[in-house]
C-alpha positions, 0 to 999 in steps of 0.5 A: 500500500503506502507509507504515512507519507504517501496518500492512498492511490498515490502509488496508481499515478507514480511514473506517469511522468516527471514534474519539474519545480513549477509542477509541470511536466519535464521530458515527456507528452502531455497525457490528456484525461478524458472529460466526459462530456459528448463532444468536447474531447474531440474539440481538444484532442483527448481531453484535458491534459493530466496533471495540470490546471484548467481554467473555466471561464464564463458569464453566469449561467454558462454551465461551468459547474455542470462542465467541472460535475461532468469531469469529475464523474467521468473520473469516477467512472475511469477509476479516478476518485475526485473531489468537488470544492464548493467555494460558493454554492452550498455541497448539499445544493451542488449534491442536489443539483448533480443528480439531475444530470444523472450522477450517483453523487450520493452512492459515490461517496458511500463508496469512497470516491467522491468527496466535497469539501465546503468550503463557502466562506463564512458571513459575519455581523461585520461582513466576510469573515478573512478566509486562510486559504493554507486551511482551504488546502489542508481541508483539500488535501484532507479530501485527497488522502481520503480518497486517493483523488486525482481529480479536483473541481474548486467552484468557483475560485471569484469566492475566494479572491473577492475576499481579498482587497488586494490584488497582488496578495490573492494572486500570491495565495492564488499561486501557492494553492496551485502550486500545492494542488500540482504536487498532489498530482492533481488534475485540477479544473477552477471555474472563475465567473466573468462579469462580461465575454470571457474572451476580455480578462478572465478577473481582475486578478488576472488568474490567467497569466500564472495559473492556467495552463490550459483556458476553456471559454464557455459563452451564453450569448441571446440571438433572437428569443433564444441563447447560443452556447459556445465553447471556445478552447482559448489555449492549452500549454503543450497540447494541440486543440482545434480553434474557434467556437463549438455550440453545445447544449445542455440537457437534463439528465445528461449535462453539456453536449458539445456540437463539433463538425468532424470531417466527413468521410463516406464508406467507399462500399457505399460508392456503387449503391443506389437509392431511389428516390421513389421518383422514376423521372428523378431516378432517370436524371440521377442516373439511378438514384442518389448515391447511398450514404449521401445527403441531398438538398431540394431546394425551390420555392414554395408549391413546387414539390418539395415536401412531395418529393420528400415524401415520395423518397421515406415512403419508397425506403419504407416499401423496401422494409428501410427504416425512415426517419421523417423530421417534419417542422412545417407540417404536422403528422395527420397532414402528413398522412392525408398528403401520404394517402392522396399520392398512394402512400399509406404512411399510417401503415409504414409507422404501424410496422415500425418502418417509418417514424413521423417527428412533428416539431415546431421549430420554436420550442427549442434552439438550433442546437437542441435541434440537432441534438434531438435529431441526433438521438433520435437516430440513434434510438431509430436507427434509421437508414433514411432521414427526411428533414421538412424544411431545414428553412423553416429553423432559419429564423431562430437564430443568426445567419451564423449560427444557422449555418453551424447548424445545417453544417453540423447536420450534414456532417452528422448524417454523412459520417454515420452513412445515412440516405437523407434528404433535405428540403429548403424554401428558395426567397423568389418565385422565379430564380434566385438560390436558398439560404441554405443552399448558399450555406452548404454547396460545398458539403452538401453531396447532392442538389436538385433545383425545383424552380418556377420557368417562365415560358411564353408568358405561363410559369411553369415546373421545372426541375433540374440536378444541378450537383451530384458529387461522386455521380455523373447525372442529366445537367438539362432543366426539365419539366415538372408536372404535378397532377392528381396522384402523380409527379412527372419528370418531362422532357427538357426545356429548351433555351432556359439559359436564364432559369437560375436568374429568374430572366424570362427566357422564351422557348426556342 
């Protein structure tokens, strides 16, 4: 086991690697811990490095205790025991407040491997008591030895320092806490609140300049009538991280879930498979169908078969015995179900069979980023191999043009990394002409594009339909016509001398 100088799991960290004076690492890679929390550790490259310290930094409200709960448990679950100092919320409140994320808090620390140390500072009848940070350490260090931590949360650290007048002199004690916790062999993540975007000084003590080997940024910032959450890895001494701000969310029973856009890769087996898209003409100008685990974007203004289309692909993958997965934002199930039956689609039967599963939403209810997110788990659940989203337009308007883009970049990328056959709708702006939003967001990643548009010909507007991108496929590259009757969709021959479909000019047949 250990002597009485040796802390009870210190033997399981010796020879991780070598500290110099300062505590840091001396001759070797910088070893990361993984976090727990979806997503984060792809954006900093494995997680937080080992035996350092992590500031997190943000506005109130920003999830920096959720972030420091979720490490810490995730260490539990690894083996790694780890202790929570409560520096300005009561532990019972913290106790409290984890479990909703689904954290066993309470059997954890039956078992010896979970431990709080309240250390909220003390309120007299002449104000805050003088708080001695050497017995917050001793307090601490108490904790380690108890459970043979190797993690460690102070939440948060503005407790401590406003009780210090001077700057200078919170900064000392600052420092030779930090220096303590590195000798434990702690991996050690502090919380600090920002009274503005953490991106400017972290406090007015400027903790950041000796204490943070590594700076994680979490943001909270209103567009429109809701909040946007980012992370943004500000630095991390020694150790490569991507750059730039990450959406992520939080969500009950879970905790933080970070959104990064990984880089596509598609199963070369999938290469020579065709789907159909339940449309022989469209078929016919695919020349086969869409290539399997590709992503197709229709685009075109309203009336001009859209969500037919759309429609017309999950019922022909239901048919194949394909599970299908149909995000609806626009309509609701029984219109979808009513526009099913008029084109020959029983789609109250595919759903009864379990083939295809209807998801009504408005988009209002939750943000850009809780959208994506509850697409993703609904994948997940469903374990589809086509997904329908109806219409992508219709979550424009909940947040910035920035943020929209994150999110049909972060959806597109999601359905392809995983192999999905998705097909996705967005409204053009012009009647006659002119390109969608999302479509000038996404041309670059998307895989597929038809352009459903409204041609002007001899003074009559009339359908017209044309593949304009289909990447990996060779395709028909002419504008057809599109007729749309009573219970069916036809693909026409090409129009001739439509130069100017995609300007809106008005261009005559030849």
């Amino acid at each position: 086991m250990s002597d009485d100088t040796t802390r009870p799991g210190h033997a399981r960290r010796e020879g991780l690697l070598h500290l110099g004076r300062d505590g840091h690492e001396v001759g070797a890679s910088v070893p990361k811990l993984a976090t727990g929390i979806p997503g984060f550790d792809h954006v900093c490259m494995g997680g937080l490095p080992a035996r350092r310290a992590t500031v997190v930094a943000g506005q109130a409200g920003s999830a920096k205790t959720v972030f420091g709960g979720q490490f810490l448990a995730e260490g539990v679950r690894a083996g790694q025991p780890g202790v929570f100092v409560t520096l300005e919320e009561p532990a019972a409140d913290l106790r409290a407040n984890l479990r909703t994320l689904g954290f066993d808090v309470d059997g954890w620390e039956k078992a010896g491997d979970w431990r709080f140390v309240d250390a909220s500072p003390l309120a007299t009848a002449s104000g805050a008591a003088p708080y001695s940070l050497e017995t917050l350490t001793a307090q601490i260090g108490h904790a380690v030895d108890a459970t043979g931590a190797e993690r460690l949360v102070l939440d948060s650290l503005n407790g401590v320092l406003g009780l210090h007048a001077e700057p200078a002199a919170a900064r000392q004690l600052l420092r030779q806490l930090i220096a303590n916790l590195r000798a434990m062999g702690l991996t050690v993540v502090l919380t600090v609140e920002t009274p503005g975007d953490p991106g400017g000084t972290l406090s007015r003590y400027g903790i950041e300049e000796f204490v943070a080997d590594n700076v994680v940024l979490l943001r909270n910032v209103r567009e429109q009538a809701f909040r946007r959450r980012t992370v943004e890895v500000l630095k991390m001494r020694g150790a490569m991280h991507h750059k730039g701000d990450v959406p992520f969310t939080v969500l009950p029973g879970q905790g933080i879930v970070v959104l990064p856009v990984g880089a596509p890769e598609q199963d070369p087996t999938t290469l020579d498979q065709r789907v159909s898209t339940g449309n022989e003409g469209v078929d016919r100008l695919a020349h086969g169908g869409l290539v399997r685990g590709s992503s197709t974007l229709v685009s075109g203004p309203t009336g001009t078969g859209k969500t037919l289309l759309a429609l017309q692909f999950a019922a022909d993958g239901a048919a194949r015995g394909e599970r299908v997965l149909l995000m609806a934002y626009e309509e609701t199930r029984q219109q979808m179900h009513r526009m099913g039956t008029s084109w020959g689609h029983d789609l109250q039967a595919y759903e009864d069979q379990g083939l295809l599963r209807i998801v009504p939403l408005y988009p209002e209810v939750a943000s850009l980023d809780d959208h994506l997110v509850e697409i993703r788990h609904l994948v997940e659940r469903f374990e589809p191999t086509r997904l329908v989203v109806d219409s992508l337009s219709a979550l424009e308007r909940l947040g910035s043009p920035e943020s929209y883009r994150g999110f049909v970049i972060g959806l597109t990328s999601y359905v392809k990394q995983i192999g999905l056959a998705s097909m996705m709708t967005a409204a053009a702006p012009h009647l006659v002409g002119g390109t969608s939003v999302t479509e000038s967001h996404i041309s670059g990643l998307i895989d597929a594009i038809v352009v459903l548009r409204y041609v002007e010909v001899d003074s009559a507007l009339k359908r017209g339909i044309l593949v304009l991108k289909m990447r990996g496929s060779s395709h028909e590259q002419q504008i057809c016509e599109l007729t749309i009757n009573e219970g069916s969709m036809t693909v026409g021959e090409p129009f001739r001398g439509l130069g100017g479909i995609l300007t809106g000019q008005a261009v005559p047949r030849a």
